[in-house]
FIDREN-575030 format. One record per residue (C-alpha): residue number from 1; residue in three letters; z, y negated, x. Coordinates in steps of 0.02 Angstrom, whole numbers. Layout:
BEGIN
<atom pos="NUM" code="ala" c3="Z" c2="Y" c1="X"/>
...
//
This chain:
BEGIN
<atom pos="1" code="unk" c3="-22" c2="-11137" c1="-4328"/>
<atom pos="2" code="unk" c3="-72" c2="-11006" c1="-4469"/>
<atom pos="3" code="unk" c3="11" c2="-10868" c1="-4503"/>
<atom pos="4" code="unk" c3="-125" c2="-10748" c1="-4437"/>
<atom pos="5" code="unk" c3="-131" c2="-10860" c1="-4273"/>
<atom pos="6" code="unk" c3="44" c2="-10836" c1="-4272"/>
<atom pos="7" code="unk" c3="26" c2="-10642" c1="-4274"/>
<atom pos="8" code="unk" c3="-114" c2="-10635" c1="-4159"/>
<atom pos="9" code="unk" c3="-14" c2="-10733" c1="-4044"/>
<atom pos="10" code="unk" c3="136" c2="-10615" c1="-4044"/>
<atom pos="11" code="unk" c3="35" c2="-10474" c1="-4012"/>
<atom pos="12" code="unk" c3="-66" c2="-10535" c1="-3857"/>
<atom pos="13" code="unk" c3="122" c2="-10555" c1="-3783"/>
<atom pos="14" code="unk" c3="192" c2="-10391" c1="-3846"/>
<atom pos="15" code="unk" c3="1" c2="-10316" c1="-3776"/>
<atom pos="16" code="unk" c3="33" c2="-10428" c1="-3590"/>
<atom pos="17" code="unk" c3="186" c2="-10362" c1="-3569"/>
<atom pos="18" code="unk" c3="148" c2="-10215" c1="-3615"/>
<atom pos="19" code="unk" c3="-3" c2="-10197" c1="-3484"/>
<atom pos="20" code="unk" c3="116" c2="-10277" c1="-3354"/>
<atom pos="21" code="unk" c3="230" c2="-10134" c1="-3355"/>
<atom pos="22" code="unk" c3="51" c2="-10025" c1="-3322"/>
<atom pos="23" code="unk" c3="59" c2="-9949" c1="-3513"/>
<atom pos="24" code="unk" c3="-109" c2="-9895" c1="-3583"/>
<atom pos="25" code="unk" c3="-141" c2="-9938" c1="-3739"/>
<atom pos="26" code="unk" c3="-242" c2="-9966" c1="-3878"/>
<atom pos="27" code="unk" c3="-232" c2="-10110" c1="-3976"/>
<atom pos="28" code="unk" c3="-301" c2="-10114" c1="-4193"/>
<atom pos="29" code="unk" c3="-347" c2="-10266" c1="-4237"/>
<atom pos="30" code="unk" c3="-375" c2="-10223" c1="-4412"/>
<atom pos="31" code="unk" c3="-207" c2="-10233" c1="-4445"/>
<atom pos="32" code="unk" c3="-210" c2="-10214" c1="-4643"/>
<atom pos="33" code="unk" c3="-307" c2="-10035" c1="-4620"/>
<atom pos="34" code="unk" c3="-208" c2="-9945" c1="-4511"/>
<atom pos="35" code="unk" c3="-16" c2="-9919" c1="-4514"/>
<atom pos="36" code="unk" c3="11" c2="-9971" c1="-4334"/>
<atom pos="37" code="unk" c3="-26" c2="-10131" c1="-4214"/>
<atom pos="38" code="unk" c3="-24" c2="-10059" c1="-4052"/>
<atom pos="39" code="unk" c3="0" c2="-9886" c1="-3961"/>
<atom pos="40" code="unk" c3="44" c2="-9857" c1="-3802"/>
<atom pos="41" code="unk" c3="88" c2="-9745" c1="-3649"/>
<atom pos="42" code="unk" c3="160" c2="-9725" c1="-3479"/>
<atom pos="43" code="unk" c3="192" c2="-9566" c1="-3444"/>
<atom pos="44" code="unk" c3="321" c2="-9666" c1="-3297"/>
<atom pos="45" code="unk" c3="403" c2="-9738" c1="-3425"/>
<atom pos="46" code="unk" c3="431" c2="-9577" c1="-3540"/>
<atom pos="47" code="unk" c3="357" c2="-9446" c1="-3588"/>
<atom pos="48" code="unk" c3="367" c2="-9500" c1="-3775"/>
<atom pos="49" code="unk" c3="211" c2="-9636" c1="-3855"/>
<atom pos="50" code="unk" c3="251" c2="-9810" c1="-3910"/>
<atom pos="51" code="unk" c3="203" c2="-9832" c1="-4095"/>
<atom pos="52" code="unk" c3="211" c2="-10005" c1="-4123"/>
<atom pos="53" code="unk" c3="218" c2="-10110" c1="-4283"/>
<atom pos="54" code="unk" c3="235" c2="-10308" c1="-4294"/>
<atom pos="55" code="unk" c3="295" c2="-10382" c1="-4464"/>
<atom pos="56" code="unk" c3="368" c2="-10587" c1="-4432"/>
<atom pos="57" code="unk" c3="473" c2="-10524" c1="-4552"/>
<atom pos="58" code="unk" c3="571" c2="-10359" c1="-4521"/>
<atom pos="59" code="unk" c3="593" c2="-10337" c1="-4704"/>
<atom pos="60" code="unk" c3="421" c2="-10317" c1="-4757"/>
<atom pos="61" code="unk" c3="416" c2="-10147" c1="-4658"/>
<atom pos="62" code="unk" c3="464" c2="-10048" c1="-4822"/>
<atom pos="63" code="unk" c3="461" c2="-9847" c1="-4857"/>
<atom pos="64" code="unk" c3="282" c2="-9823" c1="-4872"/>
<atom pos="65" code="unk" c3="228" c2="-9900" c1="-4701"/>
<atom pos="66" code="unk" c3="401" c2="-9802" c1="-4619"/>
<atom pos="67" code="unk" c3="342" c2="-9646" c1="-4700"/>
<atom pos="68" code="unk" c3="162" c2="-9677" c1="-4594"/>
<atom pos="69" code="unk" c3="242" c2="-9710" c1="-4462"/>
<atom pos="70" code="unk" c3="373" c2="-9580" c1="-4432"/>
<atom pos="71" code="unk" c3="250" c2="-9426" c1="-4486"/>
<atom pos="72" code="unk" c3="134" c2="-9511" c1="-4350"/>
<atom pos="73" code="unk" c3="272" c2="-9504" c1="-4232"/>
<atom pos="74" code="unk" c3="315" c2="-9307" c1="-4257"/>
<atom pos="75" code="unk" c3="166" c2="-9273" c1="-4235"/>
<atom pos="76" code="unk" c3="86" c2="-9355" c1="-4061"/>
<atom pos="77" code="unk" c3="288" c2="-9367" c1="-3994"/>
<atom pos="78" code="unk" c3="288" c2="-9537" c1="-4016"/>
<atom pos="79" code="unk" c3="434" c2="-9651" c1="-4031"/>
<atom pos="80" code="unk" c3="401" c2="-9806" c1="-4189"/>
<atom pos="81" code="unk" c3="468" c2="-9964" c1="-4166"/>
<atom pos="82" code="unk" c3="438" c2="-10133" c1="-4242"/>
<atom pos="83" code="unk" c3="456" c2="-10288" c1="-4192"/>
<atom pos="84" code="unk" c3="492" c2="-10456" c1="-4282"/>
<atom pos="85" code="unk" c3="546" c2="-10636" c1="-4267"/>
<atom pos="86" code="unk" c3="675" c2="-10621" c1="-4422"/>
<atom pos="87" code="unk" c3="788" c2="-10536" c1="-4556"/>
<atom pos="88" code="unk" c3="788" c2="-10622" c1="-4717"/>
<atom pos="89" code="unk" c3="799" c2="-10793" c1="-4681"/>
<atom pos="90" code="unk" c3="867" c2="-10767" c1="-4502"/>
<atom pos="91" code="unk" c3="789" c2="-10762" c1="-4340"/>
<atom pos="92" code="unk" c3="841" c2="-10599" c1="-4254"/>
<atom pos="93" code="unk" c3="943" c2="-10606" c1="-4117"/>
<atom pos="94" code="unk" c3="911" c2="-10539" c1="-3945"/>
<atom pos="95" code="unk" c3="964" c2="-10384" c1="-3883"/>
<atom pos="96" code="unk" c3="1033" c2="-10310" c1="-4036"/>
<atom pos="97" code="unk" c3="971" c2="-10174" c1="-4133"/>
<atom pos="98" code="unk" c3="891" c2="-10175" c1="-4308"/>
<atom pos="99" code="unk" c3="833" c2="-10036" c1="-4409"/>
<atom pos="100" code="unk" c3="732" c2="-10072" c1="-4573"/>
<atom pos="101" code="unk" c3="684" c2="-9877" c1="-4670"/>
<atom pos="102" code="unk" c3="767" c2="-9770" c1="-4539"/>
<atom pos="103" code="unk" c3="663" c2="-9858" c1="-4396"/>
<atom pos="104" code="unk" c3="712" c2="-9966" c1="-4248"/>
<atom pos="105" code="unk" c3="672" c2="-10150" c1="-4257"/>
<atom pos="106" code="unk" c3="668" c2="-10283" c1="-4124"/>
<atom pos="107" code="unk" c3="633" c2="-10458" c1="-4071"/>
<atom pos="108" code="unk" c3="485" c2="-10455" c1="-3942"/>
<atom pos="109" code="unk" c3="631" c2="-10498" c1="-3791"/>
<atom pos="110" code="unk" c3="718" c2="-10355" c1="-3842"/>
<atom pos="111" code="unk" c3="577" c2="-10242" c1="-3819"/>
<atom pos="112" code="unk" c3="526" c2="-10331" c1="-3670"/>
<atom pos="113" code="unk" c3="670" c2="-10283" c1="-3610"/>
<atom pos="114" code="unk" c3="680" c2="-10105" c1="-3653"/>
<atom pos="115" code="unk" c3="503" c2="-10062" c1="-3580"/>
<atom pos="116" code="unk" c3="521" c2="-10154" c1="-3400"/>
<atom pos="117" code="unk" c3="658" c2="-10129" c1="-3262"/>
<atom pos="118" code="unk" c3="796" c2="-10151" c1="-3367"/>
<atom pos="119" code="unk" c3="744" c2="-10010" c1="-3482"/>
<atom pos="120" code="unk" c3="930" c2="-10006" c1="-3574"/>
<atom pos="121" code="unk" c3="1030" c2="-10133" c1="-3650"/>
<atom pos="122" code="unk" c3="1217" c2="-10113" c1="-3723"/>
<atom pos="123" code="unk" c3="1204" c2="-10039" c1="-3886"/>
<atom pos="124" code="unk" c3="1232" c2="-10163" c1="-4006"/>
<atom pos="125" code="unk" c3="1190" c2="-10150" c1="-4160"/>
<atom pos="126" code="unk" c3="1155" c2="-10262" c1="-4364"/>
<atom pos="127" code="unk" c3="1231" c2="-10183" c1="-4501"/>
<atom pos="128" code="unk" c3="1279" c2="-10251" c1="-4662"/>
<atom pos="129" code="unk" c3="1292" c2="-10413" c1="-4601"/>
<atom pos="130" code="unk" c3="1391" c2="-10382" c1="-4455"/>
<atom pos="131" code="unk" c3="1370" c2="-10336" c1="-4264"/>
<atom pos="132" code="unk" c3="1433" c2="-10172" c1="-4207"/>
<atom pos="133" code="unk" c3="1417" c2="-10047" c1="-4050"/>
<atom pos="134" code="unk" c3="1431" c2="-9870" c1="-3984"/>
<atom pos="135" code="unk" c3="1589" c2="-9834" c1="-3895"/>
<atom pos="136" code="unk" c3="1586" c2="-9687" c1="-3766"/>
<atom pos="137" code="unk" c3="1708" c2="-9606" c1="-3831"/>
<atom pos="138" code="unk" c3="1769" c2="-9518" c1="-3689"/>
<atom pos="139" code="unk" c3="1772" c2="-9668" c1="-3583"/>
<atom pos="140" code="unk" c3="1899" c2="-9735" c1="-3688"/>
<atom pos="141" code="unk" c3="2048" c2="-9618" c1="-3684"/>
<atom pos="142" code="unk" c3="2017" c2="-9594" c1="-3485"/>
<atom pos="143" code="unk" c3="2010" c2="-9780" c1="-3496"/>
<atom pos="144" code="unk" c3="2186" c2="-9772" c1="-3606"/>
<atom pos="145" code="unk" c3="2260" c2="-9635" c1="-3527"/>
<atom pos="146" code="unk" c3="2228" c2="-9705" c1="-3371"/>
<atom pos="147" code="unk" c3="2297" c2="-9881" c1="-3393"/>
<atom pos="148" code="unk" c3="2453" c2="-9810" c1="-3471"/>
<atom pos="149" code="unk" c3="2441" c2="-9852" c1="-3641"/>
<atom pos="150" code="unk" c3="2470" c2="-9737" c1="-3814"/>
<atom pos="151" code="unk" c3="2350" c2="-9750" c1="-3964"/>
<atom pos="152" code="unk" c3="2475" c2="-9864" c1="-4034"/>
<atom pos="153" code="unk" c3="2483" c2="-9990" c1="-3905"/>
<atom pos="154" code="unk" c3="2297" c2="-10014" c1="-3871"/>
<atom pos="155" code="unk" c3="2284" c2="-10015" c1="-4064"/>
<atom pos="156" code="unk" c3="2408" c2="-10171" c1="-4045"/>
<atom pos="157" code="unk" c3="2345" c2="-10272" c1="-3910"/>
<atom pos="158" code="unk" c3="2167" c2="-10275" c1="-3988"/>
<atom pos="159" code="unk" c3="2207" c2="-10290" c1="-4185"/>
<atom pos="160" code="unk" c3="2147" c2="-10104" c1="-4244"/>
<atom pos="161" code="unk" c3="2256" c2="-9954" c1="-4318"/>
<atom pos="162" code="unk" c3="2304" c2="-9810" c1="-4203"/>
<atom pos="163" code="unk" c3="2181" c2="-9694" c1="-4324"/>
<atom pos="164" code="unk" c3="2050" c2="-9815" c1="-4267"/>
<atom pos="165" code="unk" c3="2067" c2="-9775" c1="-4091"/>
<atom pos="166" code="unk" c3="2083" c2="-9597" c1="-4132"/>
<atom pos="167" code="unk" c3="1912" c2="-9611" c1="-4215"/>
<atom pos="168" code="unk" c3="1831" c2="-9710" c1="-4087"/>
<atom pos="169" code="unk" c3="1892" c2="-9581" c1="-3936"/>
<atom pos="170" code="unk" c3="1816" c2="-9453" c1="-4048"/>
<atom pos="171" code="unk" c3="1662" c2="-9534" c1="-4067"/>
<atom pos="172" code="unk" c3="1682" c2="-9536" c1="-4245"/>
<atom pos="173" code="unk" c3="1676" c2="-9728" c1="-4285"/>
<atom pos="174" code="unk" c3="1571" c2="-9861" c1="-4220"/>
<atom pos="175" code="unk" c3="1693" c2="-10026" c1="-4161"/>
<atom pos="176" code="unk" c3="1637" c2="-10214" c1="-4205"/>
<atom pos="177" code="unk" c3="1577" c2="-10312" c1="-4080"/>
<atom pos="178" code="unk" c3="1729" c2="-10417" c1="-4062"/>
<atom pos="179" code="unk" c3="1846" c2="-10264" c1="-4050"/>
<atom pos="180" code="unk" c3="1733" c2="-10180" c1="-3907"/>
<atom pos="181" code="unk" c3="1764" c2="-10351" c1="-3811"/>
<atom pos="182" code="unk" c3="1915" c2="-10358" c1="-3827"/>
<atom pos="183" code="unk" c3="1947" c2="-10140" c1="-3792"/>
<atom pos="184" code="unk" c3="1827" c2="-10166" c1="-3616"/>
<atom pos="185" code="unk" c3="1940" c2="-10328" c1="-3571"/>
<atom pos="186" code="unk" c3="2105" c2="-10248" c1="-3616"/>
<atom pos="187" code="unk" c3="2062" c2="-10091" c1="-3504"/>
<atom pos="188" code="unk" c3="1944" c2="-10145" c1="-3375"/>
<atom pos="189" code="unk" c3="1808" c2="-10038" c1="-3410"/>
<atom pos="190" code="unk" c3="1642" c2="-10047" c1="-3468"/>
<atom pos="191" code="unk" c3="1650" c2="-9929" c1="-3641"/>
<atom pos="192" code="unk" c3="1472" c2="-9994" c1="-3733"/>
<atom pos="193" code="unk" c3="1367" c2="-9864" c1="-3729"/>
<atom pos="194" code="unk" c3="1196" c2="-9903" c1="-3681"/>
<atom pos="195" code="unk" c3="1014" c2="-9906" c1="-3780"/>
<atom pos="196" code="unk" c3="874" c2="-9817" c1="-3723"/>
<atom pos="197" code="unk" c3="730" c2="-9837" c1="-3845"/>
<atom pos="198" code="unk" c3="643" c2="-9675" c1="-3818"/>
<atom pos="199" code="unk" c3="784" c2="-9581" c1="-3874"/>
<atom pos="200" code="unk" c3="838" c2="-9664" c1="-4015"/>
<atom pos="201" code="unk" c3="698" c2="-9559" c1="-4109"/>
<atom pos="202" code="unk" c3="743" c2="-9382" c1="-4182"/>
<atom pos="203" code="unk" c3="698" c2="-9342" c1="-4340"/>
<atom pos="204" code="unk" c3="695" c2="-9166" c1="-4389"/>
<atom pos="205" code="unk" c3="536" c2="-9112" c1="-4458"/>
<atom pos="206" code="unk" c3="610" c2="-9037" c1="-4623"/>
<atom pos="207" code="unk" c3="631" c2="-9199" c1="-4665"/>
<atom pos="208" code="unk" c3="456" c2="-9274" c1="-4662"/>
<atom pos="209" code="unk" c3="353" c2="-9248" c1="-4794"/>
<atom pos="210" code="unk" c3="209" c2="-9163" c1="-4693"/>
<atom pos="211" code="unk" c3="77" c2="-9223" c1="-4845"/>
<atom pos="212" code="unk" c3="-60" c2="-9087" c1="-4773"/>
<atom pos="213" code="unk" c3="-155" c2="-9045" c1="-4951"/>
<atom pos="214" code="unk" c3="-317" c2="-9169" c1="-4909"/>
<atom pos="215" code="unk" c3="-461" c2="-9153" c1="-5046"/>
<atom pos="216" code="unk" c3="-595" c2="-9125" c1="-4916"/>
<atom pos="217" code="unk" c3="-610" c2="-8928" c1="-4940"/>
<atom pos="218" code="unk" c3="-669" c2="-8906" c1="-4761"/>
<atom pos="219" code="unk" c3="-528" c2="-9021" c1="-4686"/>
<atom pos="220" code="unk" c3="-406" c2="-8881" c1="-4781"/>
<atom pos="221" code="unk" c3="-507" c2="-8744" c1="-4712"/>
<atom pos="222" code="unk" c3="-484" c2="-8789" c1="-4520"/>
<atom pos="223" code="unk" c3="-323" c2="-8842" c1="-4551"/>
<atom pos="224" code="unk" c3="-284" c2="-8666" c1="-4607"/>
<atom pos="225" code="unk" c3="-367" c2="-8599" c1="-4445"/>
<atom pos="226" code="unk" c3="-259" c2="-8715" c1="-4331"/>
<atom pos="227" code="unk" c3="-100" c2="-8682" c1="-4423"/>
<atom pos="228" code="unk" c3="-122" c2="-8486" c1="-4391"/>
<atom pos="229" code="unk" c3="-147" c2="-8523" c1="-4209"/>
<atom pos="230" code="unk" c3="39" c2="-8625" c1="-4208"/>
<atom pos="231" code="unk" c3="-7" c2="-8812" c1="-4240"/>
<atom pos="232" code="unk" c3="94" c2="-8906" c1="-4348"/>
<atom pos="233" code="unk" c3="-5" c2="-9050" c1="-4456"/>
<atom pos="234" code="unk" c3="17" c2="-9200" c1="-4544"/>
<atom pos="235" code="unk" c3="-78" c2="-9289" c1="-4679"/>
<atom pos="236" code="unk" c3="-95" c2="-9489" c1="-4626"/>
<atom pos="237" code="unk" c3="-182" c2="-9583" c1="-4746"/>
<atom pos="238" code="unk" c3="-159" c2="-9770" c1="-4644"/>
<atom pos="239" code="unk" c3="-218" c2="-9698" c1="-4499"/>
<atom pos="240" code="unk" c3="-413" c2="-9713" c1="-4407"/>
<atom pos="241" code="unk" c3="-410" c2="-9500" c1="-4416"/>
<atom pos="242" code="unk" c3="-342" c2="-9397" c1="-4574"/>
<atom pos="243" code="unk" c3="-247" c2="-9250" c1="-4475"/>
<atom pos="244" code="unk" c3="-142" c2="-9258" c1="-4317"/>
<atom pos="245" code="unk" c3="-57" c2="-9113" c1="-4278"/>
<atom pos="246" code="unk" c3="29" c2="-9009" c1="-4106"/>
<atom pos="247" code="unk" c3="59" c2="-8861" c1="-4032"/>
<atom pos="248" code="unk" c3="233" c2="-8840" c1="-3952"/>
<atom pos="249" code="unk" c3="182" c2="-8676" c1="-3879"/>
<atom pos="250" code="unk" c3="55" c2="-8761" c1="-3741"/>
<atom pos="251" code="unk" c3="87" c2="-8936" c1="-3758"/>
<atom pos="252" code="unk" c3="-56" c2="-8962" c1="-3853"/>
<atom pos="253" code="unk" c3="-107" c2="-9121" c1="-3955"/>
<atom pos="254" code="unk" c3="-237" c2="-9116" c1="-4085"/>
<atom pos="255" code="unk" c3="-325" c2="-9272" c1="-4194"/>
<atom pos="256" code="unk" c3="-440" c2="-9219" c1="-4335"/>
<atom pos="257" code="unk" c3="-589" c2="-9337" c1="-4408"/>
<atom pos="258" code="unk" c3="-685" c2="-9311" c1="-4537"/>
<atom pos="259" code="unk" c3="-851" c2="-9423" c1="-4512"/>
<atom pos="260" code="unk" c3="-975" c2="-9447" c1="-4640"/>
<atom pos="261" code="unk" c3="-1105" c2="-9556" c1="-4575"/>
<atom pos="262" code="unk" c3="-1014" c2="-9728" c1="-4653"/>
<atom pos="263" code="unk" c3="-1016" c2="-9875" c1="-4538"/>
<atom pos="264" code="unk" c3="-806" c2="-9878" c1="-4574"/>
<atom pos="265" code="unk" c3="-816" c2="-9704" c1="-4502"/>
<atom pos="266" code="unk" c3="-906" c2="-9745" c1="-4347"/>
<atom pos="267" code="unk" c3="-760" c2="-9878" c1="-4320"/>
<atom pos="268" code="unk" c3="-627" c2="-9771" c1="-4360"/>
<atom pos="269" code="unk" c3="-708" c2="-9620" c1="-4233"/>
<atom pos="270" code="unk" c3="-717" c2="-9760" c1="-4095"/>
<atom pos="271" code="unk" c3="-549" c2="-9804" c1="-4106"/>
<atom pos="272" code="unk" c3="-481" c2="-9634" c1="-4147"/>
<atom pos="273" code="unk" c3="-571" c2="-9582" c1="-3970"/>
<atom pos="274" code="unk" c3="-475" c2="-9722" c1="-3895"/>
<atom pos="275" code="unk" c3="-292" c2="-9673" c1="-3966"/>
<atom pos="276" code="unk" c3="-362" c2="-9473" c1="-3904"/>
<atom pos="277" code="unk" c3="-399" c2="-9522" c1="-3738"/>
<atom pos="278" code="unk" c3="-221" c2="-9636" c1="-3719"/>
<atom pos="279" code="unk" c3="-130" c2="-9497" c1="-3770"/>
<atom pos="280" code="unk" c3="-214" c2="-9364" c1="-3669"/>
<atom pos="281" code="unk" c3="-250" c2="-9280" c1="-3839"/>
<atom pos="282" code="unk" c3="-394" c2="-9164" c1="-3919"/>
<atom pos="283" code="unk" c3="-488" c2="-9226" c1="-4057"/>
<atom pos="284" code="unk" c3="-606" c2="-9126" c1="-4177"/>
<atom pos="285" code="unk" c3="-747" c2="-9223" c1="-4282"/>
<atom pos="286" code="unk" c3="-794" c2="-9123" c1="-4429"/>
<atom pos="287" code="unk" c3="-977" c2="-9186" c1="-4481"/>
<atom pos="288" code="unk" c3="-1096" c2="-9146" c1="-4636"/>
<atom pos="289" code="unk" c3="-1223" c2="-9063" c1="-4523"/>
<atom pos="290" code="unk" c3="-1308" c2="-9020" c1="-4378"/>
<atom pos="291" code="unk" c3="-1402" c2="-9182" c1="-4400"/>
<atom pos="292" code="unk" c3="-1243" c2="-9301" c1="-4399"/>
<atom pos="293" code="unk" c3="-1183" c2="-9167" c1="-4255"/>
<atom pos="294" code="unk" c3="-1329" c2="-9221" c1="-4131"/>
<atom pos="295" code="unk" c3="-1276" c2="-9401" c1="-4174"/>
<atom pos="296" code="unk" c3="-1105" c2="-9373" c1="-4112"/>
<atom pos="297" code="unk" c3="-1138" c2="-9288" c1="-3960"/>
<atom pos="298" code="unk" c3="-1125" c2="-9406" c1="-3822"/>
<atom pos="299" code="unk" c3="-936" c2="-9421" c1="-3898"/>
<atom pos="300" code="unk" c3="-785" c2="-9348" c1="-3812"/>
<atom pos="301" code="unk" c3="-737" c2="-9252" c1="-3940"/>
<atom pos="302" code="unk" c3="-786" c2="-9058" c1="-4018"/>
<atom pos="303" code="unk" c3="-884" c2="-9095" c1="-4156"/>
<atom pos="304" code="unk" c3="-888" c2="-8947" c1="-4279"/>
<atom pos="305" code="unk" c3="-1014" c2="-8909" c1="-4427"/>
<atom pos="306" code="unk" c3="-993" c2="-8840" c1="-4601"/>
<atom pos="307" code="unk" c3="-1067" c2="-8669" c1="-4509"/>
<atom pos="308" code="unk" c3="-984" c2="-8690" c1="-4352"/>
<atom pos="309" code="unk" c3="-823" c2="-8695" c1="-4459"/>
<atom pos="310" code="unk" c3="-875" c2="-8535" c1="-4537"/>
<atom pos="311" code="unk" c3="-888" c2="-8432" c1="-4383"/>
<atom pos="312" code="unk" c3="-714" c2="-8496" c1="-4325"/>
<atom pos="313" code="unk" c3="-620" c2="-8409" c1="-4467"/>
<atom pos="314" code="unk" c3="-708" c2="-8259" c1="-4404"/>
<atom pos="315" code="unk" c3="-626" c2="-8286" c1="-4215"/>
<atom pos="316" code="unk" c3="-514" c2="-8422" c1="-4240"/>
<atom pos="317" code="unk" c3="-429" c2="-8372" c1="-4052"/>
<atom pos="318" code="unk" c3="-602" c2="-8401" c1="-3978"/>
<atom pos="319" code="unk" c3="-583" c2="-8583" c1="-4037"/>
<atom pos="320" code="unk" c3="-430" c2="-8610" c1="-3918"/>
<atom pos="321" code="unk" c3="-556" c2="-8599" c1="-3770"/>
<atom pos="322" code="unk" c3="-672" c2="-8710" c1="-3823"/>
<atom pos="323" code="unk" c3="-510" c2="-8848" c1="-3869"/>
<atom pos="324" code="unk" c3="-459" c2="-8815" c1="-3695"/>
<atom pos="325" code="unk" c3="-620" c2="-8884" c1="-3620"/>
//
């Protein structure tokens, strides 16, 4: 089997069991244009969107496709995640957690796994070549306490120092694999904290670079106008739509498109319509003219003209309404 078979194949399973668990989703088959595979949502499952990335390799997910997809995330509350079949030269092993450029990666089980009833797994974790997990701290020194034993003992009977309890009781070091095995059989207590995967997502937004200078002067100018009525944007340049942006006040997600009569753009608007309607989202379509406009109206979306745009600065609040609709 080819390579690309081999892809294709892995993401009609990750897109089955995805629809099995009643996800909607929309699914890019271009996968060298835009910077994700698949997105999804269940608003069951969480109230967070599935951003999903496949790479056979884990490796290959590098910076500039993490940077895509984490600016992507902050901005429709999404949740990135990619999954892969290996690590170097080594398969990746079920139900532990990888991260490759600050993002969570996982064999397809895994995330199987984490979307149906299960929906958490111990969390266990690859680093540096070993396996660790997240001990509840608190659990712990009841757990101790409890079962009679000082730091010093339990440090004994399971091959730590007594500072490495202490740190592990106050959360402040992760334990290896072996040594959490050997704490939970020692004290008789499960002590693994668990992995839910949409909460393993928080990245402040000071720390993404936002990227919103675009060299479209109108795309500035209506970005300008939706800034001053509280959403925040960012730039995406691997993405079907240039601008996605929210509104924390009301809750409020917002795509942007510029469309320019190009048979690419067409394709991009029909699957940028797609992602709008799976998130619940707005999206706005800025065309050339009234011309392209009339084109575009039997689209779900609020197309807007160079004039159009001009009478918004005038009333920008005005423009909320017709969002709203």
């Amino acid at each position: 089997m080819s390579h690309n078979m081999r892809v294709k194949q892995a993401l009609n399973n990750v897109v089955r069991d995805l629809k099995g668990e009643k996800f909607k989703i929309v699914v890019n088959t271009d996968r060298r244009s835009y910077c994700f595979n698949i997105i999804a949502y269940n608003e069951e499952y969480s109230e967070k969107v599935l951003i999903v990335k496949y790479f056979k390799n884990i490796d290959s997910c590098d910076d500039s496709v993490a940077s895509e997809l984490i600016k992507l995330a902050y901005s429709i509350n999404g949740v990135p995640v990619v999954i892969g079949e290996s690590a170097k030269n080594e398969r990746l092993i079920d139900y532990v957690i990888y991260r490759r450029s600050g993002i969570i990666a996982l064999s397809p089980k895994t995330f199987n796994a984490l979307i149906s009833n299960e929906r958490e797994i111990p969390h266990v974790y690859a680093y540096r070549g070993g396996l660790y997990v997240k001990i509840n701290g608190e659990k712990l020194r009841k757990a101790r306490e409890k079962a009679g034993f000082s730091r010093g003992e339990l440090a004994e009977k399971v091959g730590v120092s007594r500072k490495t309890i202490y740190s592990y009781e106050n959360d402040e070091m992760d334990a290896t694999l072996d040594v959490a095995i050997k704490l939970e059989e020692v004290l008789n207590e499960p002590l693994v904290e668990v992995f839910h995967l949409t909460e393993c997502f928080k990245v402040p937004s000071a720390k993404i670079d936002m990227g919103t200078q675009v060299s479209d002067p109108l795309l500035n100018k209506l970005m300008l106008i939706m800034k001053s009525l509280g959403f925040k944007f960012v730039r995406l340049k691997r993405m079907p739509f240039e601008v996605a942006g929210r509104n924390d006040r009301n809750r409020t997600k917002l795509l942007i498109k510029s469309y320019r009569r190009r048979n690419r753009d067409m394709r991009d608007l029909r699957i940028s319509l797609k992602i709008a309607e799976v998130l619940g989202s707005n999206i706005i379509v800025l065309a050339e003219n009234q011309r392209v406009k009339r084109e575009l109206e039997f689209e779900k979306s609020l197309v807007i003209t160079p004039n159009e745009l001009r009478d918004m600065e005038k009333n920008p609040d005005s423009f909320m309404d017709e969002i709203a609709r």
